[in-house]
Backbone as CSV, one residue per row, in Angstrom:
resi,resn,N_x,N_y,N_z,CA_x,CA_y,CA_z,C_x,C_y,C_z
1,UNK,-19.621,-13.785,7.172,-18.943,-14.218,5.959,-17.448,-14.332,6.211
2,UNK,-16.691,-15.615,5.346,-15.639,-15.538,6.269,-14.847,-15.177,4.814
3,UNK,-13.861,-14.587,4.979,-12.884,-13.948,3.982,-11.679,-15.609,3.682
4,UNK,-11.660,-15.369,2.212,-10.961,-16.415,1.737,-9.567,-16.291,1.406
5,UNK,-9.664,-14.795,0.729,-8.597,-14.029,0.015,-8.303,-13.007,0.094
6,UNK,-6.919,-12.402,0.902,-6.325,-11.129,0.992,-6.997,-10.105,-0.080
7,UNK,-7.430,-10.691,-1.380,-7.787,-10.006,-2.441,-9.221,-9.628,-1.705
8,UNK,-10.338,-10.286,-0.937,-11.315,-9.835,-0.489,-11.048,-8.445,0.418
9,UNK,-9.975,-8.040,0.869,-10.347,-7.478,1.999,-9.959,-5.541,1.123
10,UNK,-10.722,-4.686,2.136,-10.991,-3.203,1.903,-9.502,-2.853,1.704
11,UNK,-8.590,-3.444,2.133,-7.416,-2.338,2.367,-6.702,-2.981,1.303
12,UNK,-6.479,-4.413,1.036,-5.880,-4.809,-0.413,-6.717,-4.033,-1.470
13,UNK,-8.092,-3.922,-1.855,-8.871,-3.327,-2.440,-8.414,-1.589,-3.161
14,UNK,-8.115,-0.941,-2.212,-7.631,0.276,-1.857,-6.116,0.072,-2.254
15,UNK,-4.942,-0.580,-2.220,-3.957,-0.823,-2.207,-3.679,-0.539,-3.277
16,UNK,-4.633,-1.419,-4.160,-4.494,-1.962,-5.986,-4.923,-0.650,-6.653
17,UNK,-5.955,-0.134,-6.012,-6.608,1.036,-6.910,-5.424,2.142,-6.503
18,UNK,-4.540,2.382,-5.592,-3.591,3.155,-5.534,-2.389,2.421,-6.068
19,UNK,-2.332,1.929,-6.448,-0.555,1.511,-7.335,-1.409,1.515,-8.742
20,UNK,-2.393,1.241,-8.819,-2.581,1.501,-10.527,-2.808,3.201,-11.370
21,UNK,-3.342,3.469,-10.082,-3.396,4.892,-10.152,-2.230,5.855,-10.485
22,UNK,-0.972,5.346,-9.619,0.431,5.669,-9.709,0.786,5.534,-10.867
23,UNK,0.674,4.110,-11.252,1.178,3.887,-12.470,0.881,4.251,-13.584
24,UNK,-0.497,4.631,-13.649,-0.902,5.373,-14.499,-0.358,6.852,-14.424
25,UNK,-0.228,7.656,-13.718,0.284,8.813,-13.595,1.956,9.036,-13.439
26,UNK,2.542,7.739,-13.156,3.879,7.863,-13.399,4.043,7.707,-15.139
27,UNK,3.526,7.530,-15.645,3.894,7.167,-16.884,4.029,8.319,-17.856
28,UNK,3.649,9.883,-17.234,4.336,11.016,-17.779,5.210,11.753,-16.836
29,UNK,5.370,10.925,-15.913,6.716,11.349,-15.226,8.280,11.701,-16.049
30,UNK,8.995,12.594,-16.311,10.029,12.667,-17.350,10.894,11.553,-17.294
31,UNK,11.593,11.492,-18.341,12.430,10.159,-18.571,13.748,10.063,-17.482
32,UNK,13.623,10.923,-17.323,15.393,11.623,-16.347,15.144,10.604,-15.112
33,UNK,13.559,10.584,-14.511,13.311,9.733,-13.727,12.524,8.376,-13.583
34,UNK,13.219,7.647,-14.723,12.616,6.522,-14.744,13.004,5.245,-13.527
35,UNK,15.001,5.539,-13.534,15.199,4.335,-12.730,14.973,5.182,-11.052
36,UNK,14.564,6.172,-11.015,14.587,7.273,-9.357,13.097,7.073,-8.867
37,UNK,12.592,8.083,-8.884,11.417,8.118,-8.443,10.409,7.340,-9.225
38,UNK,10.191,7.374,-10.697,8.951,6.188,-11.414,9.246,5.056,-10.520
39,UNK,10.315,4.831,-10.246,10.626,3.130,-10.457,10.428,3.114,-8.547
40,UNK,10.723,3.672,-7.946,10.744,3.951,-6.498,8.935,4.047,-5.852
41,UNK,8.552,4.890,-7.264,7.104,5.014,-6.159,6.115,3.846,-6.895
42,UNK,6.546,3.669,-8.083,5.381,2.332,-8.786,6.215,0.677,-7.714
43,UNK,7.119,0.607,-7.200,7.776,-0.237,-6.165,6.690,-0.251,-5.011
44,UNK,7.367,1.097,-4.640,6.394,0.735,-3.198,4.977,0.721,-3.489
45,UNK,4.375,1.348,-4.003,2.570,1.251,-4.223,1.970,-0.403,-4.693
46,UNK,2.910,-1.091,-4.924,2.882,-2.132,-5.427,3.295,-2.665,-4.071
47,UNK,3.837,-2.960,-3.911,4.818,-3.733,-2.493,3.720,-3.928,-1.433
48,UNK,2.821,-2.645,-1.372,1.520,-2.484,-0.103,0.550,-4.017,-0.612
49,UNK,0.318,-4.082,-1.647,-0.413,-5.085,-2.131,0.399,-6.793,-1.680
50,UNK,1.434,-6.563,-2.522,2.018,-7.663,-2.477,2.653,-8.240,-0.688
51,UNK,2.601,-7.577,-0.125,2.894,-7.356,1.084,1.996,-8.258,2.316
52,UNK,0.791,-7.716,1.813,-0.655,-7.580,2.528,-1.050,-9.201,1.511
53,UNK,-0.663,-9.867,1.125,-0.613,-11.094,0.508,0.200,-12.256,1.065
54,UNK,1.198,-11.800,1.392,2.454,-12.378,1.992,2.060,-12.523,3.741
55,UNK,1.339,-11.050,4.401,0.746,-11.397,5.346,-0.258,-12.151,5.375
56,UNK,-0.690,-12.540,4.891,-1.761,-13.312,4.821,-1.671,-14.441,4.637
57,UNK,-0.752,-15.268,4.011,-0.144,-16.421,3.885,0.393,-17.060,5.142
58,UNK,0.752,-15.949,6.366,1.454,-16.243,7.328,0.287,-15.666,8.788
59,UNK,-0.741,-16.142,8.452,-1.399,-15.888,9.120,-1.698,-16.599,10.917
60,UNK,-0.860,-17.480,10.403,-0.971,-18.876,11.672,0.200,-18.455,12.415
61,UNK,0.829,-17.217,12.415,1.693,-16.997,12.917,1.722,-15.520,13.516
62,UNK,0.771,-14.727,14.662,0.981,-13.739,14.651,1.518,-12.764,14.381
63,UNK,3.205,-13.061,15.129,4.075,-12.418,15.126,4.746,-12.009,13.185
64,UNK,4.517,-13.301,12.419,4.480,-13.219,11.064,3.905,-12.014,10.441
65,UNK,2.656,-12.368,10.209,1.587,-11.576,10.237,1.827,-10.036,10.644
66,UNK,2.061,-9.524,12.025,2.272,-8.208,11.811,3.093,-7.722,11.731
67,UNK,4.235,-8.936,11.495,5.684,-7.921,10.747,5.243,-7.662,9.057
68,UNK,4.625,-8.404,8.644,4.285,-8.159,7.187,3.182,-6.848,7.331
69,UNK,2.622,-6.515,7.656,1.495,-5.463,8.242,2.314,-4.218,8.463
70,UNK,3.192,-4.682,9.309,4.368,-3.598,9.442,4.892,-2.974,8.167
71,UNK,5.482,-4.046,7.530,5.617,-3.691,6.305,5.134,-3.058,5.314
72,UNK,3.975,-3.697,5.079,2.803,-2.990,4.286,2.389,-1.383,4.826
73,UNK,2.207,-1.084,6.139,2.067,0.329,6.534,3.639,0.868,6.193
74,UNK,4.757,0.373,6.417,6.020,1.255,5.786,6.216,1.633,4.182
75,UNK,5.796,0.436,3.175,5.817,0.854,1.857,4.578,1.849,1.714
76,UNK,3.189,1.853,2.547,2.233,3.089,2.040,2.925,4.142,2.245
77,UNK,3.599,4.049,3.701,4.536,5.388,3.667,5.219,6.128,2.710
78,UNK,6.186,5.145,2.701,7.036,5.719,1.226,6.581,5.853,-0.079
79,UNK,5.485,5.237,-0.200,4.358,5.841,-1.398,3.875,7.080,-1.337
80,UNK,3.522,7.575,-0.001,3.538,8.546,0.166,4.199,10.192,0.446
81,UNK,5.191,9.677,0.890,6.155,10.476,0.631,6.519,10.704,-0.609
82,UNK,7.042,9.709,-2.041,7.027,9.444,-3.061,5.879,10.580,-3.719
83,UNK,4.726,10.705,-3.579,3.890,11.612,-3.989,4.311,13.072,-3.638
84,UNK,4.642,13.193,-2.505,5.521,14.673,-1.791,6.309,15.222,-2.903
85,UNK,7.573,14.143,-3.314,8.075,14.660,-4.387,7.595,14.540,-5.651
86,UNK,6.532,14.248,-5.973,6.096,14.161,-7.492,5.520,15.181,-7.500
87,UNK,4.868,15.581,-6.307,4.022,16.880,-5.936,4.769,18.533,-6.455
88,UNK,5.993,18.086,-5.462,6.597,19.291,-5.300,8.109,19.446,-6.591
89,UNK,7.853,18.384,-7.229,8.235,18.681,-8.535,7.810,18.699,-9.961
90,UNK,6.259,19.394,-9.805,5.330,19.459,-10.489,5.254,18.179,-11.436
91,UNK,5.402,17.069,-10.956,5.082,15.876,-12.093,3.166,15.441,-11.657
92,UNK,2.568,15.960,-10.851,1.472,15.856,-10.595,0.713,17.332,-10.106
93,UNK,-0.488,17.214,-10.167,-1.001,18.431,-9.832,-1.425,18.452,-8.012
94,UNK,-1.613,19.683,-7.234,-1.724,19.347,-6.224,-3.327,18.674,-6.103
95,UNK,-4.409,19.130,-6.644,-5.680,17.616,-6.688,-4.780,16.287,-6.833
96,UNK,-4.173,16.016,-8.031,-3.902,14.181,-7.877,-3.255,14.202,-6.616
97,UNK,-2.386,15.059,-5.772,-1.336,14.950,-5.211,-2.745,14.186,-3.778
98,UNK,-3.414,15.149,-3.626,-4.466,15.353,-2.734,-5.126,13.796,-3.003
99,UNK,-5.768,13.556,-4.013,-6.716,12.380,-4.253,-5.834,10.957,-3.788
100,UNK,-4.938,11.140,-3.628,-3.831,9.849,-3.913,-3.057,9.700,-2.298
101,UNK,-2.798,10.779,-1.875,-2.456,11.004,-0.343,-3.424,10.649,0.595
102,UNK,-5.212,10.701,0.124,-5.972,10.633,1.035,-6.577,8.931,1.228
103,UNK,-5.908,8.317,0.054,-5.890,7.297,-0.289,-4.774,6.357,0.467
104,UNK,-3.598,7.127,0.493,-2.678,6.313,0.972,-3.072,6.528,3.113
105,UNK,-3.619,7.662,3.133,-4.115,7.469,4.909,-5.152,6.663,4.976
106,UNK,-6.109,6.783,4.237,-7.218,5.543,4.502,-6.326,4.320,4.795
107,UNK,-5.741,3.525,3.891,-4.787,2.509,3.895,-4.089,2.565,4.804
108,UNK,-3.682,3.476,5.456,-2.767,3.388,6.685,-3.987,3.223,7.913
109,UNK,-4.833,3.612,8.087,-5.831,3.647,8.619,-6.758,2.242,8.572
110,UNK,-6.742,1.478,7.768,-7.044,0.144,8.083,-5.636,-0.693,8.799
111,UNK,-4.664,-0.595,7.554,-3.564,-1.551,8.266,-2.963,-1.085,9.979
112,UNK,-3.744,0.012,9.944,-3.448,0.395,11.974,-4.258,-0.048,12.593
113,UNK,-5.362,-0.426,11.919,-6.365,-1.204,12.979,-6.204,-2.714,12.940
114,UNK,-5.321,-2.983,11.519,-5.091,-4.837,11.729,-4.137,-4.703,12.784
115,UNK,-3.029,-3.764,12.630,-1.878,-4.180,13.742,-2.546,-3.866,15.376
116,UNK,-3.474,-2.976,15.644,-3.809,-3.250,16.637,-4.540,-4.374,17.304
117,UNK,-5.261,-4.971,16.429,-6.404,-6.216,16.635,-6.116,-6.931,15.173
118,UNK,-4.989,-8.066,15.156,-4.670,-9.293,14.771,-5.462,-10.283,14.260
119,UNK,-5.909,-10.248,15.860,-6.784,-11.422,15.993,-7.684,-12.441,15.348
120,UNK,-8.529,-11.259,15.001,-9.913,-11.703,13.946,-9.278,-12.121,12.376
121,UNK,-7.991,-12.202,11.808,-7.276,-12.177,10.454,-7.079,-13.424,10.594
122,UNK,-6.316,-14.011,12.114,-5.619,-15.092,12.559,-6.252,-16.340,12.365
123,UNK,-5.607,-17.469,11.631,-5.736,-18.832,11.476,-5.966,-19.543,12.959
124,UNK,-7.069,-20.011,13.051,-6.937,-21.076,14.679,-7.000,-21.963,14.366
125,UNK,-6.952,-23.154,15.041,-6.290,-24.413,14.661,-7.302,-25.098,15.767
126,UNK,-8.908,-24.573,16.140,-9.655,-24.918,16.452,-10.390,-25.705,15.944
């Protein structure tokens, strides 16, 4: 089966269900941090998606392609980290902290296997 749409694939899949998740749980984040951390971690959890879209558009272009990949594994990062401090400033409990972290390694854990093997994502012009 051949994939049509970034939206088909496991790790966009995973992406979406973690920035909505955020967003849902940023939304009793205190007001003090709306333009800091709300606005910082609903960014990046979002960005992984939008990212992994943008790679995909640029698919006829390796080097394209896994700089956007690149990308997309740097904003899960900082999503994740982002949870560190929501964690450790009790705006989440350590379960969500847990459910949402194990989420953001899966995701890192696919987009490490696109950047290692490209290939099969890649547009040929065969």
């Amino acid at each position: 089966m051949q994939i049509k749409s970034a939206k088909e694939l496991n790790v966009y899949q995973k992406g979406y269900e973690l920035a909505m998740e955020v967003f849902k749980l940023s939304e009793k984040f205190p007001a003090e941090e709306r333009f800091a951390l709300t606005s910082k971690i609903r960014r990046s959890s979002r960005s992984i998606c939008l990212n992994l879209r943008e790679a995909w558009a640029k698919r006829r272009y390796e080097a394209h392609f896994v700089s956007k990949l690149t990308d997309c594994d740097g904003e899960n990062s900082e999503t994740d980290t982002s949870l560190d401090f929501a964690r450790d400033c009790s705006y989440i409990t350590v379960l969500q902290h847990a459910h949402l972290t194990a989420i953001c390694s899966e995701i890192g854990k696919m987009l490490g296997s696109m950047l290692k093997n490209p290939g099969p994502f890649l547009i040929s012009d065969l």
